[in-house]
C-alpha positions in Angstrom: 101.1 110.4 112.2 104.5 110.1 110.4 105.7 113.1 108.4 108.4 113.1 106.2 109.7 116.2 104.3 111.8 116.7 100.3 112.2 119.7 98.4 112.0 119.8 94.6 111.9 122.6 92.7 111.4 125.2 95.5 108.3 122.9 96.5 108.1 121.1 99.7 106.3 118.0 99.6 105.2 116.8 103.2 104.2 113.1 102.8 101.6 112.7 106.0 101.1 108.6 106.7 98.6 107.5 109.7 95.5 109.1 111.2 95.4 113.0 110.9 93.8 113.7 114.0 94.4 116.7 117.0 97.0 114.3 118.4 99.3 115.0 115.4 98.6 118.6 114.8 101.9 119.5 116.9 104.0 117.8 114.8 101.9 118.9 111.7 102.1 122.8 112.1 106.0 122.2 113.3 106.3 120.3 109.3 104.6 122.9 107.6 106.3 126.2 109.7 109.9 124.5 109.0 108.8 124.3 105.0 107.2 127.7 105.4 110.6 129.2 106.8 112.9 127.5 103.9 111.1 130.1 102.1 109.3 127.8 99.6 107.1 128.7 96.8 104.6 126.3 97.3 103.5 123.6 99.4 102.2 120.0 98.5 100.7 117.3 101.2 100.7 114.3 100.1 97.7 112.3 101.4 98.2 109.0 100.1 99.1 107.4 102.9 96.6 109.6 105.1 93.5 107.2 107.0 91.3 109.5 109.1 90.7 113.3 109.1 89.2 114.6 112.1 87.4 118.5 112.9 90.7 119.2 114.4 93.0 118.7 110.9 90.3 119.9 108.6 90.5 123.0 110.7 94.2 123.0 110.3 94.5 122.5 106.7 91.8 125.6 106.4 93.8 128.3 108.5 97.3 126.7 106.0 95.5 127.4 103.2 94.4 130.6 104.2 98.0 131.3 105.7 99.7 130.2 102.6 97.2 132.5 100.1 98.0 135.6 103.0 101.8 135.0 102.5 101.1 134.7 98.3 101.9 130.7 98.4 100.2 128.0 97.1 99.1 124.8 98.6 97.8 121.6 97.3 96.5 118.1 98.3 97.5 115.2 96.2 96.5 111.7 96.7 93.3 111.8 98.8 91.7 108.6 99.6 88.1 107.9 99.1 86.9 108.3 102.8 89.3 111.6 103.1 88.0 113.3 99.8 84.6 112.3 101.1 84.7 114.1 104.6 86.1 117.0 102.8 83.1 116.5 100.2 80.5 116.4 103.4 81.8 119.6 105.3 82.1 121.6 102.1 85.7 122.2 102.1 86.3 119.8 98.9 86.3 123.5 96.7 87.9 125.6 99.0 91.2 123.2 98.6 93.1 122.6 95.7 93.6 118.8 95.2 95.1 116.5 92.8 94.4 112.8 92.7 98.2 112.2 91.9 101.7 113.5 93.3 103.0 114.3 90.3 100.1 116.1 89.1 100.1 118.4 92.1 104.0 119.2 91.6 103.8 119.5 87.7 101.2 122.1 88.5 103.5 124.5 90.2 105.3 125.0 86.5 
């Protein structure tokens, strides 16, 4: 999976492209710490470009959400695809995440 990181506004937007899968959770959690450490209000992955979600990265976007709520952050989803928001719908963790269906959405909703 590609990652690629901005800032705006004291957001980080991660933009995740390719299959999100336990072979890219190293370079995931690496992303995410680095945006964590900039000392960031909030934190916004961009799915748009995202194919496949596997038990391993539905596991890792759970213990981010729950890290980013422990250190008083917010995180949000934008841009899920059908078959992504659908796996999330199917294991039940649809409501536990904050999504967006558009990029701009989820930043606007930081202000």
């Amino acid at each position: 999976m590609k990652i690629e990181s901005q800032k705006q506004n004291g957001i980080v937007i991660l933009q995740l492209q390719g299959e999100f899968t336990v072979e890219s959770l190293k370079s995931f959690e690496e992303a995410v710490s680095n945006a964590l450490v900039a000392g960031t209000e909030g934190l916004v992955l961009d799915m748009t470009r995202v194919i496949l979600l596997d038990s391993a990265s539905l596991e890792q976007l759970v213990e981010l959400s729950e890290r980013c709520r422990e250190q008083t952050r917010q995180l949000k989803l934008a841009g899920l695809d059908e078959n992504c928001r659908k796996i999330l719908e199917i294991t039940r963790l649809l409501p536990q995440l904050d999504t967006y269906s558009e990029l701009t959405e989820a930043v606007k909703s930081f202000v």
